[in-house]
MIDO-420574 format. One record per residue: residue number from 1; residue in three letters; x negated, y, z negated of N, C-alpha, C in turn. Coordinates in pm, whole numbers. Layout:
BEGIN
+-----+-----+--------+---------+--------+---------+----------+--------+--------+---------+--------+
:   k :   r : n.east : n.north :   n.up : ca.east : ca.north :  ca.up : c.east : c.north :   c.up :
+-----+-----+--------+---------+--------+---------+----------+--------+--------+---------+--------+
: NUM : ala :      X :       Y :      Z :       X :        Y :      Z :      X :       Y :      Z :
...
+-----+-----+--------+---------+--------+---------+----------+--------+--------+---------+--------+
// end
This chain:
BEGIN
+-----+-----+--------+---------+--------+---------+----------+--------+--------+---------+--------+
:   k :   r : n.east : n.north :   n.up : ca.east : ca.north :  ca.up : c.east : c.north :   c.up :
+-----+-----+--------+---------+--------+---------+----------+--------+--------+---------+--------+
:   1 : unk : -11170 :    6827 : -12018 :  -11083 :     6910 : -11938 : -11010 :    7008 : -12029 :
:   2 : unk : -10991 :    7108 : -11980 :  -10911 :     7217 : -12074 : -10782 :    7257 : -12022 :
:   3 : unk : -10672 :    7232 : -12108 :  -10574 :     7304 : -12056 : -10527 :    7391 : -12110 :
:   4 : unk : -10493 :    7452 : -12007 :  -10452 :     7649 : -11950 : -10324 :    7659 : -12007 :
:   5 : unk : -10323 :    7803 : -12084 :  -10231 :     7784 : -12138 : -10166 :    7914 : -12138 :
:   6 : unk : -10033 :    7954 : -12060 :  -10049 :     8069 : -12047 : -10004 :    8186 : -12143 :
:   7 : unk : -10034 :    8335 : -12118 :  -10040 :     8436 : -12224 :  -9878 :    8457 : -12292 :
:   8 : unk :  -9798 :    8517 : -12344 :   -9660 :     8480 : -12398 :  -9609 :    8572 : -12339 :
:   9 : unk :  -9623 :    8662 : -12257 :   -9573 :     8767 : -12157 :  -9636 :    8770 : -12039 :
:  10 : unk :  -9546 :    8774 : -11933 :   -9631 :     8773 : -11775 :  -9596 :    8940 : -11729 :
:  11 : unk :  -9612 :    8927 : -11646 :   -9644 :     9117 : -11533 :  -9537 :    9118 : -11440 :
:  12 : unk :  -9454 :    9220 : -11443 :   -9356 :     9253 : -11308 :  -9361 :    9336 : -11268 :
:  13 : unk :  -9416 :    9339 : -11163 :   -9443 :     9457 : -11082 :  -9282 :    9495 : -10943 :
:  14 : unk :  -9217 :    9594 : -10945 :   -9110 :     9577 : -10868 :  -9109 :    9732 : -10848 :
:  15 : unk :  -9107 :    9796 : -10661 :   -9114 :     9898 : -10641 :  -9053 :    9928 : -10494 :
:  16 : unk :  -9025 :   10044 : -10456 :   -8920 :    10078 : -10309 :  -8979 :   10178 : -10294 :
:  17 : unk :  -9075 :   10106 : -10123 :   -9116 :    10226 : -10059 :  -9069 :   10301 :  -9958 :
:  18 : unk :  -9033 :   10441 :  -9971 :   -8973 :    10514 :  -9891 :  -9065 :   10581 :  -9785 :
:  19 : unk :  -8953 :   10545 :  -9666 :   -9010 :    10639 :  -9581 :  -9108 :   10614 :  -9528 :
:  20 : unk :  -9102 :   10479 :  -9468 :   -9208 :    10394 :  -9398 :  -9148 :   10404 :  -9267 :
:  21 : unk :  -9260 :   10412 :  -9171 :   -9234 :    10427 :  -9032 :  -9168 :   10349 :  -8950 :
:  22 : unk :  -9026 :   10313 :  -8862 :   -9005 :    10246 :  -8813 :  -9090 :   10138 :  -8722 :
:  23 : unk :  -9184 :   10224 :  -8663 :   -9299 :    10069 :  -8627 :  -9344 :    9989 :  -8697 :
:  24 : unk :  -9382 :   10025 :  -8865 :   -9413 :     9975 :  -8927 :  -9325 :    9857 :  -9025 :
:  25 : unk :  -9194 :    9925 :  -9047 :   -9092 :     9824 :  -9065 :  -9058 :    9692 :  -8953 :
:  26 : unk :  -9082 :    9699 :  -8828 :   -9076 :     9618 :  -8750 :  -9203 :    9539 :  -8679 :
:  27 : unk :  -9340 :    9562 :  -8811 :   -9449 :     9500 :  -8771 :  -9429 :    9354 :  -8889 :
:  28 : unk :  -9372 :    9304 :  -8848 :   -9359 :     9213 :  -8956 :  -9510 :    9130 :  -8964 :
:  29 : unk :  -9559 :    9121 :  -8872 :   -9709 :     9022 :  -8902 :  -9779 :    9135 :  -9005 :
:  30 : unk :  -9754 :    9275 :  -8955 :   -9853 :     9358 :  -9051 :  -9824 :    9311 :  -9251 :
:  31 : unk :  -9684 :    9370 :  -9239 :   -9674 :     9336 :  -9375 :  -9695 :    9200 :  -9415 :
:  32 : unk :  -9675 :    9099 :  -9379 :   -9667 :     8978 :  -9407 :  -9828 :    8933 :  -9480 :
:  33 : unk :  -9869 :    8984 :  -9362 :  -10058 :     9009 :  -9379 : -10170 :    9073 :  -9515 :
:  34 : unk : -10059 :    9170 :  -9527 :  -10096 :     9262 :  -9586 : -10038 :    9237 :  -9758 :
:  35 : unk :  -9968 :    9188 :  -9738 :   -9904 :     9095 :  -9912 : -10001 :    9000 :  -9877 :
:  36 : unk : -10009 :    8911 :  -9816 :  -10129 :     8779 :  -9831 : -10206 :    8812 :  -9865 :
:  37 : unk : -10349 :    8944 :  -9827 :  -10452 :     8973 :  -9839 : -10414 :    9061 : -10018 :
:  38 : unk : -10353 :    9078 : -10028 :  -10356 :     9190 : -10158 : -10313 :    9049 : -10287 :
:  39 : unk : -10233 :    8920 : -10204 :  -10237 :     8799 : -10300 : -10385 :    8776 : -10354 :
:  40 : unk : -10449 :    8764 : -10222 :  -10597 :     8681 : -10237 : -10624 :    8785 : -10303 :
:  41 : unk : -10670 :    8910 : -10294 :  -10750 :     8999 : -10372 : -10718 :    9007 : -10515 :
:  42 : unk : -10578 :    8952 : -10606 :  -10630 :     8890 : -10683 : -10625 :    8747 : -10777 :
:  43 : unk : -10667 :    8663 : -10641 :  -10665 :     8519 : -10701 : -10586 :    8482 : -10742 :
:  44 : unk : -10480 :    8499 : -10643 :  -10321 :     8380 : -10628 : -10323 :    8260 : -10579 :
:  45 : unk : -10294 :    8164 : -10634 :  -10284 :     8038 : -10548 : -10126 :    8037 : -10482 :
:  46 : unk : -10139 :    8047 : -10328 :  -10038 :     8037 : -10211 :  -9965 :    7931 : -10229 :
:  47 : unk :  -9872 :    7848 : -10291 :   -9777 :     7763 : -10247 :  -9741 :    7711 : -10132 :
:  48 : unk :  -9705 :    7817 : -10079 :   -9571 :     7812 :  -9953 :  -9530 :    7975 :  -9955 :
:  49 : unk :  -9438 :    7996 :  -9814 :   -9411 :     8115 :  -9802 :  -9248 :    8097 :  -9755 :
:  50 : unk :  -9143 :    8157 :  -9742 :   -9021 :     8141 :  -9697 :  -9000 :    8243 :  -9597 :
:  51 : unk :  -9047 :    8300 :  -9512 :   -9004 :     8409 :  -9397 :  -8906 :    8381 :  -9351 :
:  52 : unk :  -8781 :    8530 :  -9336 :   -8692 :     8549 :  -9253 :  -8632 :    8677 :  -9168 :
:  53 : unk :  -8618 :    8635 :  -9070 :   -8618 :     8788 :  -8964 :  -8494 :    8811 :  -8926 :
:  54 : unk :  -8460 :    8933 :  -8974 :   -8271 :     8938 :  -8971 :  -8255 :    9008 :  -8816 :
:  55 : unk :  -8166 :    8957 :  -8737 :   -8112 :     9002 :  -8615 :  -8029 :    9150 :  -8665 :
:  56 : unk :  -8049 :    9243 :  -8612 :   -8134 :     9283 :  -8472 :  -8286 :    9302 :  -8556 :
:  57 : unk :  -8286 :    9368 :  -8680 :   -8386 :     9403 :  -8753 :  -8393 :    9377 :  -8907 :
:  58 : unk :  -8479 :    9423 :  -8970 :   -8483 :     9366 :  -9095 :  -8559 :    9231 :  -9129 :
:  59 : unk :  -8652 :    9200 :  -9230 :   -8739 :     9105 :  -9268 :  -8717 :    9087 :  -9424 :
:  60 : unk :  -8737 :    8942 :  -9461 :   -8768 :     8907 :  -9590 :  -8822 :    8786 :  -9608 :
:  61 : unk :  -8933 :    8803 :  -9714 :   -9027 :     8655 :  -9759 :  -9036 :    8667 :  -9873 :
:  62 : unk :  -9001 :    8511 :  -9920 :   -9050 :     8491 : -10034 :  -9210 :    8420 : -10060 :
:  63 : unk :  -9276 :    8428 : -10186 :   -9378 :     8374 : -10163 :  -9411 :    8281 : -10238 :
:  64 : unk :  -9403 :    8178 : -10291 :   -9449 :     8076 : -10435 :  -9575 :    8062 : -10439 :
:  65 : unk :  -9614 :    8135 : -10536 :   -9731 :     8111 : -10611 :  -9775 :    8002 : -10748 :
:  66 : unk :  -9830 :    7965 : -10736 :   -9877 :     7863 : -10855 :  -9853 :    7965 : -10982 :
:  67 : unk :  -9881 :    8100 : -10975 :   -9879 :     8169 : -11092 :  -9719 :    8246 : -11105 :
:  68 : unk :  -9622 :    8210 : -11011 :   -9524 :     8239 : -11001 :  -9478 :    8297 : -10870 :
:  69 : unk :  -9434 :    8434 : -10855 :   -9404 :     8417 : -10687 :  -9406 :    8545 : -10671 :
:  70 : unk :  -9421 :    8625 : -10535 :   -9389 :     8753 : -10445 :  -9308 :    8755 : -10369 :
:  71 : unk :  -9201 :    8901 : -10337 :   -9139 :     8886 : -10216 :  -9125 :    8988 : -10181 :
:  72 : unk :  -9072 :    9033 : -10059 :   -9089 :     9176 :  -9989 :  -8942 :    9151 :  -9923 :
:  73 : unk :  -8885 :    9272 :  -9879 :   -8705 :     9274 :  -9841 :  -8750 :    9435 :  -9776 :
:  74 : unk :  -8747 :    9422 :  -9613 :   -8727 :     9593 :  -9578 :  -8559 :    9607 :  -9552 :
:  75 : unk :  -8576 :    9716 :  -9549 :   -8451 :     9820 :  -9524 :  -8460 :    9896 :  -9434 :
:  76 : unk :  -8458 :    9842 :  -9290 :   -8489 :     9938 :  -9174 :  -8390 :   10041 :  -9120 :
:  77 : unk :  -8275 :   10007 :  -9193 :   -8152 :    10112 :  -9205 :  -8163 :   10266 :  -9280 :
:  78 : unk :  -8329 :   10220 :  -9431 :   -8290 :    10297 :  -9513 :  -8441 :   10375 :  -9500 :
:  79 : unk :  -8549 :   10301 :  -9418 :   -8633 :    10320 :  -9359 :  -8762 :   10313 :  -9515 :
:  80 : unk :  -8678 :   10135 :  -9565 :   -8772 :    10166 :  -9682 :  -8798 :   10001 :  -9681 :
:  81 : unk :  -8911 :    9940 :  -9794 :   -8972 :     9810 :  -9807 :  -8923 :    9806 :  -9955 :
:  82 : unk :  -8883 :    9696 : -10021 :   -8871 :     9643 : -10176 :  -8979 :    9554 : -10176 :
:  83 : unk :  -9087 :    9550 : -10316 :   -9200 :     9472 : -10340 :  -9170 :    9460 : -10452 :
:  84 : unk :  -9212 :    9291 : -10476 :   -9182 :     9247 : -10634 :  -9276 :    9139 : -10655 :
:  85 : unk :  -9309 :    9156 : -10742 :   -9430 :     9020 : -10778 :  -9429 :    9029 : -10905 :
:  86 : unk :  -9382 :    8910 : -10957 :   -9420 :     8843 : -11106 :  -9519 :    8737 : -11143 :
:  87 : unk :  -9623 :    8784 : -11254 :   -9705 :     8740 : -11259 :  -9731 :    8616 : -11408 :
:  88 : unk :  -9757 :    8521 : -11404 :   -9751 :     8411 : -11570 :  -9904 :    8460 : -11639 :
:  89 : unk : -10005 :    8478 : -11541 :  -10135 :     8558 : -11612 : -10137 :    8657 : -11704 :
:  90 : unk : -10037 :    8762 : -11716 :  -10063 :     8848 : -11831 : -10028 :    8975 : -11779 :
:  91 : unk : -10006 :    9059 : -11867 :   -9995 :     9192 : -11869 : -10082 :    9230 : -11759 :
:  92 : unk : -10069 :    9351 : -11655 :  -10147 :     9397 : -11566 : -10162 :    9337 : -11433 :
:  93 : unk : -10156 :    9199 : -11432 :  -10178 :     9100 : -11348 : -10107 :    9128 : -11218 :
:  94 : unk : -10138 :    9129 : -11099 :  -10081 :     9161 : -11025 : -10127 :    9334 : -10950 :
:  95 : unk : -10223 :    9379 : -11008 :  -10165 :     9530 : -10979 : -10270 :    9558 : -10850 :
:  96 : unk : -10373 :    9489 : -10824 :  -10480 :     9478 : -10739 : -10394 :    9456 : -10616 :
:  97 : unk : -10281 :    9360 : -10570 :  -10214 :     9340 : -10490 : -10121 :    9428 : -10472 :
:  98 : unk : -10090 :    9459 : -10547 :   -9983 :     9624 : -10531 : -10040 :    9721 : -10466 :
:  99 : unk : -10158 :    9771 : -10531 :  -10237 :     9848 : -10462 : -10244 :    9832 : -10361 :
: 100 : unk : -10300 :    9725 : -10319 :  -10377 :     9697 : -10188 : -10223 :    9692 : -10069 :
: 101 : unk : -10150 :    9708 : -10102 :  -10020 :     9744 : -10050 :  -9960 :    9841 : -10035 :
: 102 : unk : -10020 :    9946 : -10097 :   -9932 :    10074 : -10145 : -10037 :   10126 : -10081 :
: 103 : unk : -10183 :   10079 : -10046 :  -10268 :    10206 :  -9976 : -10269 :   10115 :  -9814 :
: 104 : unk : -10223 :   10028 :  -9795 :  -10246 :     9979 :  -9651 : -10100 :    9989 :  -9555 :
: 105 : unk :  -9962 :   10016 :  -9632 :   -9811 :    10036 :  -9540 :  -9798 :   10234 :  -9605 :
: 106 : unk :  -9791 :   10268 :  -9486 :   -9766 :    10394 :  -9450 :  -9598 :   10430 :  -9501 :
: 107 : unk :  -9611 :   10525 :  -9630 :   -9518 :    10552 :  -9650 :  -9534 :   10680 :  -9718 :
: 108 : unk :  -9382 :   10759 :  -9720 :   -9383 :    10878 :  -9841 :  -9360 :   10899 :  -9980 :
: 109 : unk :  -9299 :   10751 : -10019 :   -9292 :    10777 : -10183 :  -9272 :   10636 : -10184 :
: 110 : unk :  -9329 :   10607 : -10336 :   -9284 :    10493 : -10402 :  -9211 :   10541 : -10502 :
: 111 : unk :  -9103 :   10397 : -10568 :   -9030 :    10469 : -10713 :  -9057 :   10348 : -10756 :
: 112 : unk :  -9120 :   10325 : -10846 :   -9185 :    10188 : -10971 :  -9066 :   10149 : -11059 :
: 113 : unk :  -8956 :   10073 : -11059 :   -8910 :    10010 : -11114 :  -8920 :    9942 : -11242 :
: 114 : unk :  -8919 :   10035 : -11347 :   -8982 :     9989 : -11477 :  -8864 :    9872 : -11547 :
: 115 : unk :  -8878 :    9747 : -11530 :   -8877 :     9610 : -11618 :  -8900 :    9556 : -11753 :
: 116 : unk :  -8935 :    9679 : -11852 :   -9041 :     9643 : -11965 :  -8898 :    9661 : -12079 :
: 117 : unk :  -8781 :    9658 : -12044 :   -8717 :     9641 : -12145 :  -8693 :    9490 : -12210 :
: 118 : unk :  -8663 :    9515 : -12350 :   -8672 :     9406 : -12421 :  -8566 :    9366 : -12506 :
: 119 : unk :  -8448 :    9295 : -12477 :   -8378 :     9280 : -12531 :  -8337 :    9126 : -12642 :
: 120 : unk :  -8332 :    9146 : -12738 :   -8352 :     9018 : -12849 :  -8214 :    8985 : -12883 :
: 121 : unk :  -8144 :    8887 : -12843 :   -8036 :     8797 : -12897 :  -8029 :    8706 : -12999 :
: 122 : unk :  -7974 :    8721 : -13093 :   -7967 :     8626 : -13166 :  -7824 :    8533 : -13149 :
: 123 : unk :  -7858 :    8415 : -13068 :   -7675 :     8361 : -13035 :  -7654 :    8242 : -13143 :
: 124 : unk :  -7761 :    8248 : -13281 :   -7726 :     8130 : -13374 :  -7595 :    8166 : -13460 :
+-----+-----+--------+---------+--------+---------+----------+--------+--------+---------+--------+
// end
């Protein structure tokens, strides 16, 4: 048996899409669907999922993945979606599901949330 051992940096992908259509903010099966299928596309193992549907409007899920987790948060006030997925596989990991998200919810801009800072403490 071999054990897996993972790479010493994982993938964060974290982005706010603007200007998504109010039907579409209130299709919650769509998005919900549509993060699942862009999981599978690339070979996430599903945990569990945490869905919640804010009165009057508004949605958020978390997702636990074996390789760590996804979650989505709309803003039907701001007429926008937050997507975040961190990945323990490696650099890049994750981006097949982004995609497959960013070309299937109807919107006018994304802004990519760059994460790649690196800050080193020494607290000895």
């Amino acid at each position: 048996m071999t054990h897996y051992q993972s790479p010493a940096t994982g993938n964060e992908i974290s982005a706010v899409f603007h200007g998504v259509p109010p039907e579409v903010l209130n299709n919650i099966e769509l998005i919900d669907a549509t993060l699942h299928e862009g999981l599978k596309i690339d070979n996430f193992t599903v945990l569990g999922s945490l869905p919640h549907r804010f009165t009057p409007l508004g949605y958020t899920t978390l997702v636990l993945l074996a390789e760590s987790h996804a979650a989505i948060h709309t803003y039907p006030e701001h007429n926008s979606i937050y997507f975040s997925l961190y990945s323990c596989r490696g650099e890049e990991d994750g981006s097949g599901a982004f995609e497959h998200f960013r070309a299937s919810i109807p919107h006018e801009s994304v802004t990519i949330i760059n994460n790649k800072i690196t800050v080193k403490l020494n607290d000895a």
